[in-house]
LUMLUMDO-598357 format. One record per atom (N, C-alpha, C): residue number from 1; residue in three letters; x, y, z. Coordinates in nm, 2 decimals, always signed. Example, Ala and Ser with C-alpha at 12.3 -4.5 7.8 and 13.67 -1.06 7.14 Angstrom:
<nodes>
num, residuo, x, y, z
1, ALA, +1.32, -0.57, +0.78
1, ALA, +1.23, -0.45, +0.78
1, ALA, +1.32, -0.33, +0.78
2, SER, +1.28, -0.22, +0.71
2, SER, +1.37, -0.11, +0.71
2, SER, +1.29, +0.00, +0.79
</nodes>
This chain:
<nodes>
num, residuo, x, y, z
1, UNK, +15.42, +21.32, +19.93
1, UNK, +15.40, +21.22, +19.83
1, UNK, +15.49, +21.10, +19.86
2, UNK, +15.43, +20.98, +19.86
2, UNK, +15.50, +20.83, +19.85
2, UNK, +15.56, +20.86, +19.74
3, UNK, +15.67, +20.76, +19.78
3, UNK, +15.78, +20.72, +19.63
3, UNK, +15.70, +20.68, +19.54
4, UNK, +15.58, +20.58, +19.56
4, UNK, +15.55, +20.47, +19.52
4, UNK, +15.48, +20.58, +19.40
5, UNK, +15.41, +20.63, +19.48
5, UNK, +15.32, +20.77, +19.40
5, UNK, +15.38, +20.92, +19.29
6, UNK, +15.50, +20.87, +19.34
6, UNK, +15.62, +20.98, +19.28
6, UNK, +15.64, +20.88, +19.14
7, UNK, +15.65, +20.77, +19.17
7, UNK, +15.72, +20.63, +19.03
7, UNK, +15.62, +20.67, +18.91
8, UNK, +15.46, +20.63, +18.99
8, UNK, +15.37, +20.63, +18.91
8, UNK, +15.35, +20.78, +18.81
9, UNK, +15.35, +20.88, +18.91
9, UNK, +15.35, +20.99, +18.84
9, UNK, +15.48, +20.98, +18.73
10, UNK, +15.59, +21.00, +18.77
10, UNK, +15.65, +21.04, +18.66
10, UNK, +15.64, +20.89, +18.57
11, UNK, +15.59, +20.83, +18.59
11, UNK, +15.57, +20.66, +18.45
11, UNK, +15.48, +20.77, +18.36
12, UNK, +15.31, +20.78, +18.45
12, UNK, +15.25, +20.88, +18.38
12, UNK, +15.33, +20.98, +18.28
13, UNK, +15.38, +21.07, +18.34
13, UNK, +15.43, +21.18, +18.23
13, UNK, +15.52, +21.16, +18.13
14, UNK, +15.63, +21.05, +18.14
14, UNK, +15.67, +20.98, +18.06
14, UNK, +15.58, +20.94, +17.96
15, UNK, +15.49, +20.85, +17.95
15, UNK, +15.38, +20.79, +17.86
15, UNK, +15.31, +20.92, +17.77
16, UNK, +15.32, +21.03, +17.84
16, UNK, +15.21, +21.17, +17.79
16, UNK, +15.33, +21.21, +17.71
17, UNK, +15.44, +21.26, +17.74
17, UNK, +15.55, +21.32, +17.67
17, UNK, +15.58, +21.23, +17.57
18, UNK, +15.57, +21.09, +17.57
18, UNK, +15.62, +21.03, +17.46
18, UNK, +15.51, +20.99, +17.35
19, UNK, +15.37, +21.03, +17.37
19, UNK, +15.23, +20.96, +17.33
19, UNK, +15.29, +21.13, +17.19
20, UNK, +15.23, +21.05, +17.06
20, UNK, +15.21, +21.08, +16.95
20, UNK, +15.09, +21.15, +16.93
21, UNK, +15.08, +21.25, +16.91
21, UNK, +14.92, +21.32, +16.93
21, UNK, +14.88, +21.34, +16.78
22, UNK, +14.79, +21.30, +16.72
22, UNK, +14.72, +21.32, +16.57
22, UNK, +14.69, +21.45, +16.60
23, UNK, +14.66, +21.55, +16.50
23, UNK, +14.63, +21.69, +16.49
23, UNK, +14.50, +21.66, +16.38
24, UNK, +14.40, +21.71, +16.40
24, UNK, +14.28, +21.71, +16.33
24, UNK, +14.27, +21.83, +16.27
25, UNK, +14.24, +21.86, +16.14
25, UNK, +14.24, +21.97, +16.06
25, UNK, +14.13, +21.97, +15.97
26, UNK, +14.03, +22.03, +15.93
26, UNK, +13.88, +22.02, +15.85
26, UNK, +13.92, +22.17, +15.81
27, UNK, +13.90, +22.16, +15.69
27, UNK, +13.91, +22.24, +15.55
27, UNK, +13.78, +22.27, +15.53
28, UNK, +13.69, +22.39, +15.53
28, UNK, +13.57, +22.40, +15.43
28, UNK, +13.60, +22.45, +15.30
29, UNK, +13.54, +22.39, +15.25
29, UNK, +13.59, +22.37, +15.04
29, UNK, +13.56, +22.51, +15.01
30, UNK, +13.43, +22.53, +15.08
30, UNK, +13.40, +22.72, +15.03
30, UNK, +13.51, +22.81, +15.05
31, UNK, +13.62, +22.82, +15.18
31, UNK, +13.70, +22.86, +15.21
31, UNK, +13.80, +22.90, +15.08
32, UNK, +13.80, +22.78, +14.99
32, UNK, +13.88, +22.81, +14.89
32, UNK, +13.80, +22.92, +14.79
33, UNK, +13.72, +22.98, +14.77
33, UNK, +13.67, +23.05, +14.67
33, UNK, +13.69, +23.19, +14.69
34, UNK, +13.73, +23.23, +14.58
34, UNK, +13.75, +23.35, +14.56
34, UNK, +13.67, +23.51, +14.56
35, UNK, +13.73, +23.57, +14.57
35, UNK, +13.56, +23.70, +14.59
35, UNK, +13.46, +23.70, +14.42
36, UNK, +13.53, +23.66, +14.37
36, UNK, +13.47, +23.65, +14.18
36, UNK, +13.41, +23.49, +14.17
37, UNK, +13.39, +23.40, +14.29
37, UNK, +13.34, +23.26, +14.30
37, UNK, +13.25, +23.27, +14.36
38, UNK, +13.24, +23.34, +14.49
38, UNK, +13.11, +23.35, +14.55
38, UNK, +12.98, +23.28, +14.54
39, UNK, +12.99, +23.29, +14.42
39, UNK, +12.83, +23.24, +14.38
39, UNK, +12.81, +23.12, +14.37
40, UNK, +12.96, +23.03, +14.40
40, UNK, +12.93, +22.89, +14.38
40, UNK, +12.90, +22.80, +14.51
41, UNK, +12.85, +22.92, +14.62
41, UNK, +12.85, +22.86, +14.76
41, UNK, +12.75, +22.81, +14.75
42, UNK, +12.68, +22.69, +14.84
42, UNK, +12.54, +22.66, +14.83
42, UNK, +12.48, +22.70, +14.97
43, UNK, +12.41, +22.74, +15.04
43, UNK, +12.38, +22.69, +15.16
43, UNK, +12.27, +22.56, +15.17
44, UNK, +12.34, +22.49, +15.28
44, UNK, +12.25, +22.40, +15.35
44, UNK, +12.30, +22.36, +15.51
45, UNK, +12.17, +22.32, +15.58
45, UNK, +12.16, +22.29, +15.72
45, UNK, +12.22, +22.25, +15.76
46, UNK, +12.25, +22.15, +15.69
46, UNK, +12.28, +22.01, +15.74
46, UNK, +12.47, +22.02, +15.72
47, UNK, +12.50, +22.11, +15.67
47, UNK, +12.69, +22.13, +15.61
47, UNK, +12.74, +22.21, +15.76
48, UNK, +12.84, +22.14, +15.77
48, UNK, +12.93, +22.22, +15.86
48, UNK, +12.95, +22.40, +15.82
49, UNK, +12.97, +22.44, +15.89
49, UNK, +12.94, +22.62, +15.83
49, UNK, +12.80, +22.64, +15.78
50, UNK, +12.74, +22.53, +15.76
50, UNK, +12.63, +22.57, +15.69
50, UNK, +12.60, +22.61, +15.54
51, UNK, +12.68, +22.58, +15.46
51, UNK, +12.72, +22.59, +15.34
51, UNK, +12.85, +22.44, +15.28
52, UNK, +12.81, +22.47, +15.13
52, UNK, +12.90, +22.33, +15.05
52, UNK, +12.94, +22.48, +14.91
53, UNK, +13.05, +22.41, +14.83
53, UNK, +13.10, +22.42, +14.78
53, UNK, +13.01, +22.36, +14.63
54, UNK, +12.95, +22.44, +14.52
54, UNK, +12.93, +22.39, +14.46
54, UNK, +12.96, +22.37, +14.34
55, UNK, +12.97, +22.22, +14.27
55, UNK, +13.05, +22.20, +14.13
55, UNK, +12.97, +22.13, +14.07
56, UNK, +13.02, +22.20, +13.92
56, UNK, +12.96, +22.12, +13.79
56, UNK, +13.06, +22.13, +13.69
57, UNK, +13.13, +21.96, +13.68
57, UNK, +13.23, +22.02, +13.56
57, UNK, +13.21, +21.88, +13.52
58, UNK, +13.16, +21.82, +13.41
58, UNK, +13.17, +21.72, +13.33
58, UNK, +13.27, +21.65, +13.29
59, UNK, +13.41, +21.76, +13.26
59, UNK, +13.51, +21.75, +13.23
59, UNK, +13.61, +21.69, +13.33
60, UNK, +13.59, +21.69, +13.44
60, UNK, +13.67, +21.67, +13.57
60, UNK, +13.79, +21.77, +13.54
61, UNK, +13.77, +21.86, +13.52
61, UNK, +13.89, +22.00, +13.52
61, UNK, +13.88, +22.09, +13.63
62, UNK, +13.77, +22.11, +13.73
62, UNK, +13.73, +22.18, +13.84
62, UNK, +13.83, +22.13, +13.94
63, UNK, +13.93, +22.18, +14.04
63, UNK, +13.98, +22.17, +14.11
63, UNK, +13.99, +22.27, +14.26
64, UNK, +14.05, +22.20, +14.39
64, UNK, +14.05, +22.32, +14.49
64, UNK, +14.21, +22.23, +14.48
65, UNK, +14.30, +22.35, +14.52
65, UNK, +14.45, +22.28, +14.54
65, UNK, +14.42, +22.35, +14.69
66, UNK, +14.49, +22.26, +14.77
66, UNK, +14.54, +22.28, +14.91
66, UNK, +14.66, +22.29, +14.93
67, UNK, +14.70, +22.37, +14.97
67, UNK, +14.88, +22.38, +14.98
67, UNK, +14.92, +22.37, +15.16
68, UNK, +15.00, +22.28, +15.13
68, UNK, +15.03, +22.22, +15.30
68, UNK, +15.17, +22.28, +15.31
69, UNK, +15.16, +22.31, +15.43
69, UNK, +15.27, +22.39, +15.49
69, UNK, +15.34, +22.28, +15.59
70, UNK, +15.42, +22.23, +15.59
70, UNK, +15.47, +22.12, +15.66
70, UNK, +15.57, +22.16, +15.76
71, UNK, +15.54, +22.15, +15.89
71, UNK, +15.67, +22.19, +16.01
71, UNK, +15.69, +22.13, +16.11
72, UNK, +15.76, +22.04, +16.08
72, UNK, +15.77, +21.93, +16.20
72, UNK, +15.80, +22.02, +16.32
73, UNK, +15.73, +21.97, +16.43
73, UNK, +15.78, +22.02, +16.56
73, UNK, +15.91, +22.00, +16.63
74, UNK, +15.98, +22.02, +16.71
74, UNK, +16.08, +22.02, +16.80
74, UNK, +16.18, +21.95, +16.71
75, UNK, +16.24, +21.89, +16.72
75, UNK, +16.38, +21.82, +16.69
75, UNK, +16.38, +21.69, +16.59
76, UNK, +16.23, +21.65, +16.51
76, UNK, +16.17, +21.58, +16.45
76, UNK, +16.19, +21.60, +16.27
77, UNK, +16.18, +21.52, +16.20
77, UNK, +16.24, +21.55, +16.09
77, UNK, +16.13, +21.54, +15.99
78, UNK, +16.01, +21.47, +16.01
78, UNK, +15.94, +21.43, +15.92
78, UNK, +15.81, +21.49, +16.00
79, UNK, +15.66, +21.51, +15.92
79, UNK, +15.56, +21.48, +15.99
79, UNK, +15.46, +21.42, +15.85
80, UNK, +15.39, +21.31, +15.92
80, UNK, +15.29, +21.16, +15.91
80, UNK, +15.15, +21.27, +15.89
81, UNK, +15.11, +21.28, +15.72
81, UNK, +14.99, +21.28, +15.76
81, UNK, +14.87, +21.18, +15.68
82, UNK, +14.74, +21.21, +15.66
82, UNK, +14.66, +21.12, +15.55
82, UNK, +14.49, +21.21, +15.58
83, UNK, +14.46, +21.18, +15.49
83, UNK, +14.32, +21.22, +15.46
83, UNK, +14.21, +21.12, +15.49
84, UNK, +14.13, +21.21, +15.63
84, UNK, +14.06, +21.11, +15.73
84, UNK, +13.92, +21.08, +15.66
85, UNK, +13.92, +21.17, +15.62
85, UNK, +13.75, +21.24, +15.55
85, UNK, +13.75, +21.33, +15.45
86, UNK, +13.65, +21.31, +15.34
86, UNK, +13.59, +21.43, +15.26
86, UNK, +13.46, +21.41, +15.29
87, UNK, +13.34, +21.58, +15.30
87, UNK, +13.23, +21.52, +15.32
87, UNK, +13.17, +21.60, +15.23
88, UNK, +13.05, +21.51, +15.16
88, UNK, +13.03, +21.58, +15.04
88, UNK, +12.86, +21.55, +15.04
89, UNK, +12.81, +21.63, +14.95
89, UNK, +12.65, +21.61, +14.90
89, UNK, +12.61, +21.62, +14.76
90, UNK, +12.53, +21.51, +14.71
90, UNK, +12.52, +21.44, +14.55
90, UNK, +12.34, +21.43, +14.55
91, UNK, +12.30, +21.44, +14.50
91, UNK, +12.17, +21.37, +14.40
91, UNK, +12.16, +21.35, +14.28
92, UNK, +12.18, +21.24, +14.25
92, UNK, +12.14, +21.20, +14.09
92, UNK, +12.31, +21.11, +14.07
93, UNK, +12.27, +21.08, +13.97
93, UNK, +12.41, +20.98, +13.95
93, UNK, +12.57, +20.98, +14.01
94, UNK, +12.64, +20.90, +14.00
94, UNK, +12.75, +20.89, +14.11
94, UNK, +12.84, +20.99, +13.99
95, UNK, +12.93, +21.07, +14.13
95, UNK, +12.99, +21.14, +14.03
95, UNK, +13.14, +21.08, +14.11
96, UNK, +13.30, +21.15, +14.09
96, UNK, +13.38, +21.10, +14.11
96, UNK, +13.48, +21.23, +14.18
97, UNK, +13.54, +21.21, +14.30
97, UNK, +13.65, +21.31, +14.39
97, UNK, +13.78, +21.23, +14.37
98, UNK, +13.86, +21.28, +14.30
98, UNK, +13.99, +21.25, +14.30
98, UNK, +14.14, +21.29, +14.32
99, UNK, +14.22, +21.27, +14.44
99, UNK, +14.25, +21.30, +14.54
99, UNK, +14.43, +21.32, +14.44
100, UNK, +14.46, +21.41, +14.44
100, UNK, +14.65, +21.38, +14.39
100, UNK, +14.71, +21.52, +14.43
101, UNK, +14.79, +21.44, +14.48
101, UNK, +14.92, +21.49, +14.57
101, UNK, +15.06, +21.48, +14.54
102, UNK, +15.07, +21.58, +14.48
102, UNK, +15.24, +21.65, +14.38
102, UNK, +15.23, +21.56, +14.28
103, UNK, +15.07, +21.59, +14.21
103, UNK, +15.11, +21.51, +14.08
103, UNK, +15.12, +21.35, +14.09
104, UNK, +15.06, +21.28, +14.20
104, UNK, +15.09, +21.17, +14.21
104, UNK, +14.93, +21.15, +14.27
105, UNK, +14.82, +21.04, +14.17
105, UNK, +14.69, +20.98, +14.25
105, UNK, +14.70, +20.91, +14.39
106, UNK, +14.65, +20.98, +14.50
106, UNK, +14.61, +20.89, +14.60
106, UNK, +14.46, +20.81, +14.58
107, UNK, +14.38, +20.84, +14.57
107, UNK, +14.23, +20.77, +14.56
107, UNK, +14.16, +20.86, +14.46
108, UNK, +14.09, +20.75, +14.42
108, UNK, +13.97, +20.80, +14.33
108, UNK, +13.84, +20.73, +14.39
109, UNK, +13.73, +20.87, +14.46
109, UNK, +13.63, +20.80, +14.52
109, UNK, +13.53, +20.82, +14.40
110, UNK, +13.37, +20.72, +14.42
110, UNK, +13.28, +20.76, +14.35
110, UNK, +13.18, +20.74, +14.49
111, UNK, +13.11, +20.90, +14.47
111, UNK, +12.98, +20.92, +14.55
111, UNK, +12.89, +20.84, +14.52
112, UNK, +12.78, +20.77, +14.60
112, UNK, +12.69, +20.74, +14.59
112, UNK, +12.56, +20.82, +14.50
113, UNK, +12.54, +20.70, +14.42
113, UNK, +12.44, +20.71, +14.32
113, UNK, +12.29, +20.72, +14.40
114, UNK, +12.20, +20.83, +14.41
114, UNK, +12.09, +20.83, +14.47
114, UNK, +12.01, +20.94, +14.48
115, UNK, +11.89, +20.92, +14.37
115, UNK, +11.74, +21.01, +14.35
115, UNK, +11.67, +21.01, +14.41
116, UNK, +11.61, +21.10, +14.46
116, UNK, +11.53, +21.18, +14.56
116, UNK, +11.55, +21.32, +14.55
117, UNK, +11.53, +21.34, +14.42
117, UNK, +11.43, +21.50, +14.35
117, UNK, +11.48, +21.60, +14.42
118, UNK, +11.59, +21.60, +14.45
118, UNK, +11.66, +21.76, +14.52
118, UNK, +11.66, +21.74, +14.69
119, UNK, +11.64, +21.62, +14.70
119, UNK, +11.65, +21.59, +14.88
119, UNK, +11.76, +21.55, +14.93
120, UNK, +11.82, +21.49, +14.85
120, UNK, +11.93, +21.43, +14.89
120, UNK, +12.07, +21.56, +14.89
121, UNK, +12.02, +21.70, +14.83
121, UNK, +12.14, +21.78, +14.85
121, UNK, +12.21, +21.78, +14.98
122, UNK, +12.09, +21.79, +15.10
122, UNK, +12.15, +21.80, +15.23
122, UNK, +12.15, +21.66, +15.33
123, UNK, +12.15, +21.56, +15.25
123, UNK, +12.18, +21.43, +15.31
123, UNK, +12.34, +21.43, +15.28
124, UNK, +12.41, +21.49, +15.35
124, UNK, +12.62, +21.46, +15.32
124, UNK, +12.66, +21.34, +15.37
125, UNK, +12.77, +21.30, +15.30
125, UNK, +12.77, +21.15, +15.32
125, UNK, +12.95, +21.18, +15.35
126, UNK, +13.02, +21.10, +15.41
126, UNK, +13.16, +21.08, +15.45
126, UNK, +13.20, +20.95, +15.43
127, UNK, +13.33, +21.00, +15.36
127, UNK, +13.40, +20.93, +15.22
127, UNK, +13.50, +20.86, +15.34
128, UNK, +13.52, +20.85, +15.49
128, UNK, +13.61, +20.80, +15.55
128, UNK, +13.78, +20.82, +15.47
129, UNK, +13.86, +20.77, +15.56
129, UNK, +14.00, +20.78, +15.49
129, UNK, +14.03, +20.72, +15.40
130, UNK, +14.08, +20.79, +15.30
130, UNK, +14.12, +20.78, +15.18
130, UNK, +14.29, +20.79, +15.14
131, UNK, +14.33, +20.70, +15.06
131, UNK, +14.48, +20.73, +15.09
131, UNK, +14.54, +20.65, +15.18
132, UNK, +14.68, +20.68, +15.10
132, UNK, +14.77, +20.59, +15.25
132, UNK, +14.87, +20.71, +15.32
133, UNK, +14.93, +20.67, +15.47
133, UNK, +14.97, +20.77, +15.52
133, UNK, +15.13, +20.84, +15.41
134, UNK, +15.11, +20.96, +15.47
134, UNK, +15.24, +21.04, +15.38
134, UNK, +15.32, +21.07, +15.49
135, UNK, +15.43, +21.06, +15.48
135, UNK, +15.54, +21.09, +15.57
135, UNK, +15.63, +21.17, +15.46
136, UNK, +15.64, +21.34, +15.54
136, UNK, +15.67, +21.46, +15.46
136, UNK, +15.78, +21.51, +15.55
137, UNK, +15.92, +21.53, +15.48
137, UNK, +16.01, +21.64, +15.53
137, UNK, +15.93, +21.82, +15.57
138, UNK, +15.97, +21.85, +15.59
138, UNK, +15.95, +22.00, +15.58
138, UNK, +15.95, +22.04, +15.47
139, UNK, +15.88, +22.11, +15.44
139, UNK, +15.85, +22.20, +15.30
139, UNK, +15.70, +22.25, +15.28
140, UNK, +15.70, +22.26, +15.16
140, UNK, +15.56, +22.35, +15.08
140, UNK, +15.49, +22.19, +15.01
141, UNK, +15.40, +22.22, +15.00
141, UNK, +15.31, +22.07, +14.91
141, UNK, +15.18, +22.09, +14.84
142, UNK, +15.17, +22.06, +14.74
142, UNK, +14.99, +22.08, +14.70
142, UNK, +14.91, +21.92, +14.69
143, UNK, +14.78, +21.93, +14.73
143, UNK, +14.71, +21.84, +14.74
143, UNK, +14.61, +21.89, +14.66
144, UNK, +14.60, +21.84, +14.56
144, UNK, +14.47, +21.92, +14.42
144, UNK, +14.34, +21.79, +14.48
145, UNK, +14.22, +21.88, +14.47
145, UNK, +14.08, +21.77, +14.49
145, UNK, +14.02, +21.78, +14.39
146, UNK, +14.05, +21.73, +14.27
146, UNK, +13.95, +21.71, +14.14
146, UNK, +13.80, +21.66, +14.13
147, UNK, +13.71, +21.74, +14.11
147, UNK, +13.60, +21.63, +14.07
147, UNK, +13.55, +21.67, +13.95
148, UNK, +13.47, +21.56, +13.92
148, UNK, +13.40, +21.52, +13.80
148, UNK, +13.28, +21.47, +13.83
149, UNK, +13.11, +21.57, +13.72
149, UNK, +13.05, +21.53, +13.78
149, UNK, +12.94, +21.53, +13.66
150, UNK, +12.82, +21.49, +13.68
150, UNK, +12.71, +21.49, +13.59
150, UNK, +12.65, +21.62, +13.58
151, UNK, +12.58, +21.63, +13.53
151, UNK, +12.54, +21.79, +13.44
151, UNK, +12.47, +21.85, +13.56
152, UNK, +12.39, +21.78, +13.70
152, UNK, +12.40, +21.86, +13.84
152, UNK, +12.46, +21.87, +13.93
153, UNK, +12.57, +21.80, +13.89
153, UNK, +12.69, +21.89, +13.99
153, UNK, +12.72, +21.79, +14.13
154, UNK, +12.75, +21.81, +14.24
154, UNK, +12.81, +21.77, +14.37
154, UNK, +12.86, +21.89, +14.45
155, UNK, +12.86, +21.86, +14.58
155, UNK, +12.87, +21.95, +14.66
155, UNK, +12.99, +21.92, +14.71
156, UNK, +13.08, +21.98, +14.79
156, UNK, +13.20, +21.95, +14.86
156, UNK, +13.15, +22.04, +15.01
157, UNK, +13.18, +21.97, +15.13
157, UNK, +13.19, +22.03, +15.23
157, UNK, +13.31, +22.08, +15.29
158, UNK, +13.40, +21.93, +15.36
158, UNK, +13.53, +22.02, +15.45
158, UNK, +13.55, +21.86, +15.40
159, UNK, +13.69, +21.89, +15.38
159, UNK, +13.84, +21.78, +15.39
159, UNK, +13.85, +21.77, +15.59
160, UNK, +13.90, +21.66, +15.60
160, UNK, +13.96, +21.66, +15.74
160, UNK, +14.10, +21.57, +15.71
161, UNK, +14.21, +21.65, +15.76
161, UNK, +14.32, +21.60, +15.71
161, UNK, +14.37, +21.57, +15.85
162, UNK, +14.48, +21.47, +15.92
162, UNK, +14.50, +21.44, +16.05
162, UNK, +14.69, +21.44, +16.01
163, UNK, +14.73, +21.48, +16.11
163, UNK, +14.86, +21.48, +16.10
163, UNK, +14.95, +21.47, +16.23
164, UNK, +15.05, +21.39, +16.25
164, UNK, +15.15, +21.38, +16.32
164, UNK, +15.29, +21.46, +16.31
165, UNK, +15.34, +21.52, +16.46
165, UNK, +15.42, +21.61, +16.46
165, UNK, +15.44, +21.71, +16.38
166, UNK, +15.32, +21.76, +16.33
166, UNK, +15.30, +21.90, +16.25
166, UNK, +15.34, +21.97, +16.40
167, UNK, +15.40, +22.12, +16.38
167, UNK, +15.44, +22.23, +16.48
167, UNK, +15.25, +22.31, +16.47
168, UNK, +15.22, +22.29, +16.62
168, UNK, +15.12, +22.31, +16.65
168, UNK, +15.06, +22.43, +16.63
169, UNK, +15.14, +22.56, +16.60
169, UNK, +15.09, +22.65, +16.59
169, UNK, +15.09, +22.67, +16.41
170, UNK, +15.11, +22.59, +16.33
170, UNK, +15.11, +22.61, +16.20
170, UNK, +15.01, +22.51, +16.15
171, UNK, +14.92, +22.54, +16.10
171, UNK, +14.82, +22.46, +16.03
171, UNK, +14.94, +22.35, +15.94
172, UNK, +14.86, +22.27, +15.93
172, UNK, +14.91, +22.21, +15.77
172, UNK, +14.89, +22.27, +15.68
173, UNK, +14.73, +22.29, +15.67
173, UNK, +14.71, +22.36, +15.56
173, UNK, +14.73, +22.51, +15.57
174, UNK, +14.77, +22.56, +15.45
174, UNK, +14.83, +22.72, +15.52
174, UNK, +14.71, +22.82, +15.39
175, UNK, +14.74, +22.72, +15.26
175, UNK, +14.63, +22.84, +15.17
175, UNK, +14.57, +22.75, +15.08
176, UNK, +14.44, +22.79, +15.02
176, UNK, +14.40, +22.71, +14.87
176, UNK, +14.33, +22.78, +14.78
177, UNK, +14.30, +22.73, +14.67
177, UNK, +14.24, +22.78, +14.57
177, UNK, +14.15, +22.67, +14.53
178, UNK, +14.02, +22.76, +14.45
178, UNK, +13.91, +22.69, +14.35
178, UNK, +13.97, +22.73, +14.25
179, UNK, +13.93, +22.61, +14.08
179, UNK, +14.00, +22.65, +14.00
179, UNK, +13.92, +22.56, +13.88
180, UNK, +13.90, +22.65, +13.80
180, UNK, +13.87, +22.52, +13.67
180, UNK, +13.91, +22.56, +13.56
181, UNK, +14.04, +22.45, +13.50
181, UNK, +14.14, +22.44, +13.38
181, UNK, +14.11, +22.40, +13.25
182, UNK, +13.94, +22.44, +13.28
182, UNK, +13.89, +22.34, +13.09
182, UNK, +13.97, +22.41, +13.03
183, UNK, +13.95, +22.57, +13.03
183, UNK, +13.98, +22.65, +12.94
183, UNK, +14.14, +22.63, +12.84
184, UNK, +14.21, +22.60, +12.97
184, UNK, +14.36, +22.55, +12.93
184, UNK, +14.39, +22.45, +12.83
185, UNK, +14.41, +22.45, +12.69
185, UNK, +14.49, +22.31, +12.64
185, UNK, +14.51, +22.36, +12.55
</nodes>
């Protein structure tokens, strides 16, 4: 090997060792349901897994909390993440997904309003990133997905959450739950 070719390589490996790698992570919302929930899976074609997550809560008291497991890799103190995507499926009036994290609102989306008599279940639409980025010590975290919806409901598919210097063999996300709190007050 030329010097010239030795410079370049190791510039190369430099640039790779120092390059910040995003970590892509997609959540299926059914994932969160419990063996007594079951019933609220939907299937359809067109959903990643092939199934959505199905809700009907008028109340916007229906929730999935995600609990993020946060572990910065190597000698790093913090890890950068944000919510790239939620993908969801609606027919009939716009309903609302709203995003809070430790108790604090990141976004409040409203799905697209649009009839077509039960067709539009498997037309899923993606809500792009929502939120601004979170820069997280280590620790435990919950990210609650609220929705609220008209008397037919909305579908939830998968969250895609992206993260920086998360420890690669630990998900972000580590566990979640479905959950609906009317009953509580």
């Amino acid at each position: 090997m030329e010097v010239k070719d030795w410079i370049s390589a190791c510039v190369l490996l430099m640039i790779l060792m120092s390059c910040t790698c995003m970590v892509q992570e997609i959540f299926e919302f059914e994932d969160a349901l419990g063996d007594d929930q079951q019933s609220s899976w939907v299937w359809r074609s067109e959903a990643s897994g092939l199934k959505t997550f199905r809700i009907t809560s008028m109340e916007g008291r229906t929730a999935v909390s995600l609990f993020l497991c946060v572990r910065p890799r190597g000698n790093l103190k913090n890890v950068t993440f944000y919510i790239d995507n939620i993908r969801y499926g609606n027919d009939g009036p716009s309903d609302q997904i709203q995003l809070i994290f430790e108790e604090v609102e990141l976004a409040t989306i409203h799905s697209y309003e649009k009839w077509h008599n039960g067709h539009e279940w498997n037309v899923l639409k993606n809500t792009g990133q929502k939120g601004p980025l979170i820069n997280l010590l280590e620790g435990d975290y919950k990210l609650d997905v609220f929705v609220k919806t008209d008397q037919w409901g909305m579908e939830l598919d998968f969250i895609q959450i992206n993260s920086e210097h998360q420890l690669r063999s630990q998900p972000i996300i580590c566990d979640a739950i479905a959950y609906d709190d009317s009953s509580e007050n």
